[in-house]
C-alpha positions in Angstrom: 22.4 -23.8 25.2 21.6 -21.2 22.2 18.3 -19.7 22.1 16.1 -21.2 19.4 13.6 -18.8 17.9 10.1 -19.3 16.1 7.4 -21.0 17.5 9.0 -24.3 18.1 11.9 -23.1 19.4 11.3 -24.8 23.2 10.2 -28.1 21.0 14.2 -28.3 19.6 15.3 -27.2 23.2 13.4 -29.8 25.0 14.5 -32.3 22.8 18.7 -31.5 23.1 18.3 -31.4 26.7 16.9 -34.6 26.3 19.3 -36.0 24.7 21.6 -34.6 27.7 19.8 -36.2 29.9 19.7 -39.8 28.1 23.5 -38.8 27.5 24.2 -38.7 31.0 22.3 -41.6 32.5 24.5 -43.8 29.7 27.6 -42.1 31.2 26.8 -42.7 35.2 26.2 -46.5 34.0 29.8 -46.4 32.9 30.8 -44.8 36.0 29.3 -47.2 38.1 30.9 -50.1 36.7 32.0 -52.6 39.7 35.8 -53.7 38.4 38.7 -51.8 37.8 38.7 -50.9 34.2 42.5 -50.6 34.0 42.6 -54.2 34.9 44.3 -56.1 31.5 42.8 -59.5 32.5 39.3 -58.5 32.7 37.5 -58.5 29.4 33.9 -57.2 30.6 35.2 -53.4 29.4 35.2 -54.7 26.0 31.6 -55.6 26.2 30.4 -52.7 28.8 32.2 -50.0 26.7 33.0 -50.8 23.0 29.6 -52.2 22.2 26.8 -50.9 24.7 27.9 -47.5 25.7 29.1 -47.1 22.1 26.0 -48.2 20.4 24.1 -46.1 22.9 26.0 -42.5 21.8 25.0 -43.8 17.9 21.4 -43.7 18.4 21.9 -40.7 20.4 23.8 -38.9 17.3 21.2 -40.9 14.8 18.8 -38.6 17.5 20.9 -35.7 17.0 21.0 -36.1 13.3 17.0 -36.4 13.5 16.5 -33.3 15.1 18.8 -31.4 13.4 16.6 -32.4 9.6 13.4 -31.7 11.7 14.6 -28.1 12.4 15.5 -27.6 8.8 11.7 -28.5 7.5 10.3 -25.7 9.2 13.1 -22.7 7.7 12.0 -20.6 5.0 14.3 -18.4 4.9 17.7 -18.0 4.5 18.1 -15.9 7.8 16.6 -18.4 9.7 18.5 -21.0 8.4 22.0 -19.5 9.0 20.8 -18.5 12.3 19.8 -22.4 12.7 23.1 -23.7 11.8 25.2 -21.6 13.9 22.8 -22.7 16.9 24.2 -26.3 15.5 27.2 -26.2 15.1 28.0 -24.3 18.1 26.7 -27.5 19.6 28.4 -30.2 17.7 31.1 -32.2 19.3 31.4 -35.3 18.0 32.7 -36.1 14.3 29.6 -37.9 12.8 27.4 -34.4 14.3 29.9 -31.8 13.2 29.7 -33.8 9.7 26.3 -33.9 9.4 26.2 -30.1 10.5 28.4 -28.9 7.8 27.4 -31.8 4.8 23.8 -31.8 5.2 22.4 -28.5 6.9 24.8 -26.6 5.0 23.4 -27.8 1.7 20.0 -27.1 2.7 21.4 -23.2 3.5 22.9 -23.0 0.1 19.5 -24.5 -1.4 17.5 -21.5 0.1 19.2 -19.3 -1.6 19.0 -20.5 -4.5 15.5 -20.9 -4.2 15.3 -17.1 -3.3 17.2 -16.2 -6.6 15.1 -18.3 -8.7 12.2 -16.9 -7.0 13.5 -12.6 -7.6 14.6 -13.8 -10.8 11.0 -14.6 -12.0 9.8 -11.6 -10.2 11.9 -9.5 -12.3 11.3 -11.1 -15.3 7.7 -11.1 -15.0 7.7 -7.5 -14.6 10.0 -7.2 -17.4 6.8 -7.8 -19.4 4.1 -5.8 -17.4 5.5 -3.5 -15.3 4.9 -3.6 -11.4 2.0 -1.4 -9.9 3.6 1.6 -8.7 2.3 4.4 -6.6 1.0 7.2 -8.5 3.5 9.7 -7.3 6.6 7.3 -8.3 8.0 8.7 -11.3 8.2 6.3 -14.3 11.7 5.4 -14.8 13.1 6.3 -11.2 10.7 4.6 -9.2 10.9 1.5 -11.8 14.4 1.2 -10.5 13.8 2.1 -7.4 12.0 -0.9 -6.8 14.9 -2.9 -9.1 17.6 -2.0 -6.7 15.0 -3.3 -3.9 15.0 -6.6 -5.6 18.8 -6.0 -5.6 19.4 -5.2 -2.0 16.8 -8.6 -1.0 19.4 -10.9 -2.8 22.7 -8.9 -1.2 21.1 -9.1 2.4 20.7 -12.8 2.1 24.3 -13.2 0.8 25.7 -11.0 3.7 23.7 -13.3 5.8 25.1 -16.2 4.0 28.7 -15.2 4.6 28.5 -16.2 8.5 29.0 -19.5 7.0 32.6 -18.9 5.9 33.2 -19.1 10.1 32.1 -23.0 10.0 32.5 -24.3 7.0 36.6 -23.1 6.6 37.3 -24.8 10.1 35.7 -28.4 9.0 37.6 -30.4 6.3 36.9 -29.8 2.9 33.6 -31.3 1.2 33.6 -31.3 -2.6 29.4 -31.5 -2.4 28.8 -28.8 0.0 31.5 -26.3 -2.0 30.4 -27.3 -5.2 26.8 -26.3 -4.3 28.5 -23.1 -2.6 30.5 -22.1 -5.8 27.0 -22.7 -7.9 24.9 -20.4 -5.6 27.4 -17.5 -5.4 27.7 -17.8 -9.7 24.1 -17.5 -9.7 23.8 -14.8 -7.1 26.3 -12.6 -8.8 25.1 -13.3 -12.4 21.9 -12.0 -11.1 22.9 -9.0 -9.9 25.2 -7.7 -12.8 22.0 -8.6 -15.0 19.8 -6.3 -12.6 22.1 -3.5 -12.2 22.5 -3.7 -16.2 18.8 -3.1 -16.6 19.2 -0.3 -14.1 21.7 1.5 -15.5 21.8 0.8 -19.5 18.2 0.4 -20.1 15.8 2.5 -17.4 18.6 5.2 -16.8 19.1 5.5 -20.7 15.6 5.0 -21.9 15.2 8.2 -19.5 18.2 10.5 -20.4 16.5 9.9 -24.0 13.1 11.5 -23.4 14.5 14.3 -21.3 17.6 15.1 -23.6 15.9 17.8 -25.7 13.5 18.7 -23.6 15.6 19.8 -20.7 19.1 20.9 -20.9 20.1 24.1 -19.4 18.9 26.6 -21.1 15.5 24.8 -21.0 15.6 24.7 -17.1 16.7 28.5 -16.5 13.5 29.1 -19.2 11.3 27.4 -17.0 12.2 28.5 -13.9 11.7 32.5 -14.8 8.0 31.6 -15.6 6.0 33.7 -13.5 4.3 32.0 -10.7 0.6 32.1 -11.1 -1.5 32.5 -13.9 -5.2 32.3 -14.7 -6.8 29.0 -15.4 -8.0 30.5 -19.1 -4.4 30.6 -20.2 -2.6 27.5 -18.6 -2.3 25.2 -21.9 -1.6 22.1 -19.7 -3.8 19.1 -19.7 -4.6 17.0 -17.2 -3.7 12.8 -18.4 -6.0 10.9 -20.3 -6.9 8.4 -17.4 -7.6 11.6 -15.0 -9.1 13.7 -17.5 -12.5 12.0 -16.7 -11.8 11.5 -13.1 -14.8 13.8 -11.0 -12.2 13.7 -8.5 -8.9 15.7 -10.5 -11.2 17.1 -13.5 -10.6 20.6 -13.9 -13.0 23.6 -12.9 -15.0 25.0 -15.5 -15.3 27.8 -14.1 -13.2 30.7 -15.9 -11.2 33.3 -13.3 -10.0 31.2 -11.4 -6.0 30.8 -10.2 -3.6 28.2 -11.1 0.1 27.3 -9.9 2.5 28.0 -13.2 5.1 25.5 -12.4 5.8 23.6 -14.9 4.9 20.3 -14.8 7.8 18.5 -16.9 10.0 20.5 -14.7 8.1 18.8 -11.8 8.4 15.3 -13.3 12.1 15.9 -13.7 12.9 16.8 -10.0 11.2 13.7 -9.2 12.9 11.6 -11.3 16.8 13.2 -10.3 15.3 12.7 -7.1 15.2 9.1 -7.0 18.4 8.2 -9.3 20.4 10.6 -7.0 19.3 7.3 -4.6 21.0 5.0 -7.5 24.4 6.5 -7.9 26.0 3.4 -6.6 25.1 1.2 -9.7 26.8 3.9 -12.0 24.3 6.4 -12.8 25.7 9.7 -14.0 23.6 12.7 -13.0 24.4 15.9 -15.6 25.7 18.8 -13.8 22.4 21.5 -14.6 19.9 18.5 -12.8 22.3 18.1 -9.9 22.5 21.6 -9.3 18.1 21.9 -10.2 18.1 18.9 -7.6 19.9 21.1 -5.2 16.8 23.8 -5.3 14.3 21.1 -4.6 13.6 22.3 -0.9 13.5 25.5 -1.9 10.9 25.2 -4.9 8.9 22.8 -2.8 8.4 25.4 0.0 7.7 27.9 -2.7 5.2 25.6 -4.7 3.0 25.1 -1.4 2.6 28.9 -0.6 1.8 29.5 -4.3 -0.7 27.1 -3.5 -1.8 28.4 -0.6 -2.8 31.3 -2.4 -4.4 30.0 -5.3 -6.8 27.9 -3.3 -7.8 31.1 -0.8 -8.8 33.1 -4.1 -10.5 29.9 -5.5 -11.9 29.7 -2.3 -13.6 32.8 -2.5 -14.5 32.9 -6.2 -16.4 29.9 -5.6 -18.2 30.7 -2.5 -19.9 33.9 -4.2 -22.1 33.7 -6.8 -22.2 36.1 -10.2 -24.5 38.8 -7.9 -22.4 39.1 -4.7 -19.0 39.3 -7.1 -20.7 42.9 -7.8 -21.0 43.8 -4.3 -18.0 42.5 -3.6 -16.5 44.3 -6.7 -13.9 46.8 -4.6 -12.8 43.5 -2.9 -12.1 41.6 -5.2 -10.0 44.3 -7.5 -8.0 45.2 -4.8 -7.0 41.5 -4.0 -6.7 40.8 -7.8 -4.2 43.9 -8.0 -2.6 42.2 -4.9 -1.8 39.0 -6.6 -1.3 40.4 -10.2 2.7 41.0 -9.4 2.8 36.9 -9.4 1.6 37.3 -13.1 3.9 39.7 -14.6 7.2 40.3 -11.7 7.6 37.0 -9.5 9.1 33.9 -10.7 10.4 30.5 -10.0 13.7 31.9 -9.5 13.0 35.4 -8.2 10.7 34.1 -5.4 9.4 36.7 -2.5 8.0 36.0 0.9 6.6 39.4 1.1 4.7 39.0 -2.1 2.8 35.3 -0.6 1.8 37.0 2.7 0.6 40.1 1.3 -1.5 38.0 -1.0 -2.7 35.4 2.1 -3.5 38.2 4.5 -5.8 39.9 1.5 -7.8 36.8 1.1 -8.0 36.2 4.5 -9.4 39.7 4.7 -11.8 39.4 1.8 -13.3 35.9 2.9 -13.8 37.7 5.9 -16.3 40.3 4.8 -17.8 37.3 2.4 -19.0 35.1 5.6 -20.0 38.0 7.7 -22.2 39.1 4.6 
């Protein structure tokens, strides 16, 4: 007996064994039949056999046949549903069952997934329109696909599933109804695929390539890269969004003197987004050569960003712990950790990076912060 899953999983159980049971009480009565069955002359078989024991194993398929729709009202899911008519058909014995099992339940398989195309296609297409809340670090073309290729990998998962199917349905004779509804499934399936790895790749991939083709090429990149690492917040031309600009939680300080990272932030938006089609290059996408190789010092200008950062929040730290008086006392301090951190202005850069240089810098502020909270 296969293991039924979902919460009335015993109920189907119970009732096959059931039907066992009735199944074998009809079969002892045979059994216990008082004549000789081989005997020509007597005629009782006729009646015993070919109409009571055989209208007995009808109702018991007509049972079978019951159970088997019953089962099929609680699927969802086209997992569940292949998993359902395996259990079946593994089961099956006699003609008008094995039948039933590959006509009916196998129509209701191939009508799930239909149902879950028509269902991803209207997702898609309603997004098509207004585009899907993403997360705020998802960049805007890559993470739009992204979450295509998810819609993608939903419908190839239920067709992998699907394909267990081949295993019963080749060894039954052939039913025009159930392959007909096969062949109009699997036309559907794959037209909606092409159609989502088309917008994937000639429309989101394309639309992208367009903004960043003038913007960064190689040249462009290497330019960006030998910007020095910090700068003061005074001179950093960047802008924060619109939407964010009047945000209390990412406006910008006031305050002048103050540090900021100089990594550039298209540069930033760029890793990002050759970070997640480098996840894509299976529907055709193309990376050029200068973005594979920018992609390849990801790590590395990751690491560096965050101890940049490390600093620049330690001398923020202190500049807005102390107040216009105590930056006088604290004169000597802070010139000698501003003459500390100046070779980020004028020496360091993106691509001439030096651990020495970030420790130096930490183990100054450390030093200076110090001396503030003991003051």
């Amino acid at each position: 007996m296969p293991v039924f899953g979902g919460v009335k999983g015993k109920e189907y159980t119970d009732n096959l064994e059931e039907l066992e049971i009735m199944f074998n009480k009809h079969l002892s009565e045979i059994r216990k039949l008082d004549y000789d069955i081989l005997e020509v002359k007597n005629t009782r078989w006729h009646d015993d056999y070919g109409q009571i024991f055989k209208e007995k194993v009808k109702e018991l398929e007509l049972m079978w046949q019951h159970i088997i729709a019953l089962a099929f009202k609680n699927v969802s899911t086209v997992n569940d549903a292949v998993e359902m008519l395996e259990n079946f058909h593994s089961l099956a014995k006699r003609p008008l069952v094995k039948e039933y099992v590959q006509k009916k339940a196998a129509e209701m398989v191939f009508k799930l997934f239909k149902d879950e195309i028509k269902e991803v296609e209207e997702i898609f297409e309603s997004h098509t329109k207004q585009p899907p809340p993403m997360p705020f670090s998802h960049p805007k073309y890559g993470g739009l696909a992204i979450w295509v290729s998810s819609l993608i990998i939903r419908i190839e998962k239920s067709k992998e599933i699907l394909d267990h199917l081949d295993n019963i349905i080749s060894t039954e004779a052939d039913n025009v109804t159930t392959n007909n509804i096969k062949e109009d499934a699997i036309s559907k399936y794959a037209k909606l695929k092409e159609q989502l790895e088309q917008y994937i790749r000639k429309q989101l991939y394309q639309d992208w390539e367009k903004e960043i083709k003038n913007e960064i090429n190689p040249d462009s990149v290497n330019e960006k890269l030998k910007q020095n690492v910090l700068t003061w917040s005074d001179q950093k031309n960047s802008e924060l969004p619109p939407v964010l600009e009047e945000s209390p939680l990412f406006k910008k300080q006031k305050k002048n003197g103050l540090l900021e990272s100089n990594f550039d932030c298209d540069l930033h938006k760029v890793i990002l987004e050759v970070q997640y089609w480098n996840k894509l290059l299976t529907y055709g996408v193309n990376l050029p050569h200068h973005l594979v190789a920018l992609l390849q010092k990801k790590e590395q200008l990751r690491v560096l960003r965050e101890n940049v950062m490390l600093i620049v929040r330690d001398y923020n730290n202190i500049k807005l712990t102390i107040n216009d008086q105590e930056q006088l006392l604290f004169a000597d301090h802070l010139h000698q950790l501003e003459r500390q951190i100046e070779p980020g202005m004028r020496r360091y850069n993106w691509s001439n990076p030096a651990d020495t240089f970030v420790f130096a810098c930490r183990k100054e502020c450390l030093e200076v912060f110090i001396n503030v909270k003991q003051f």
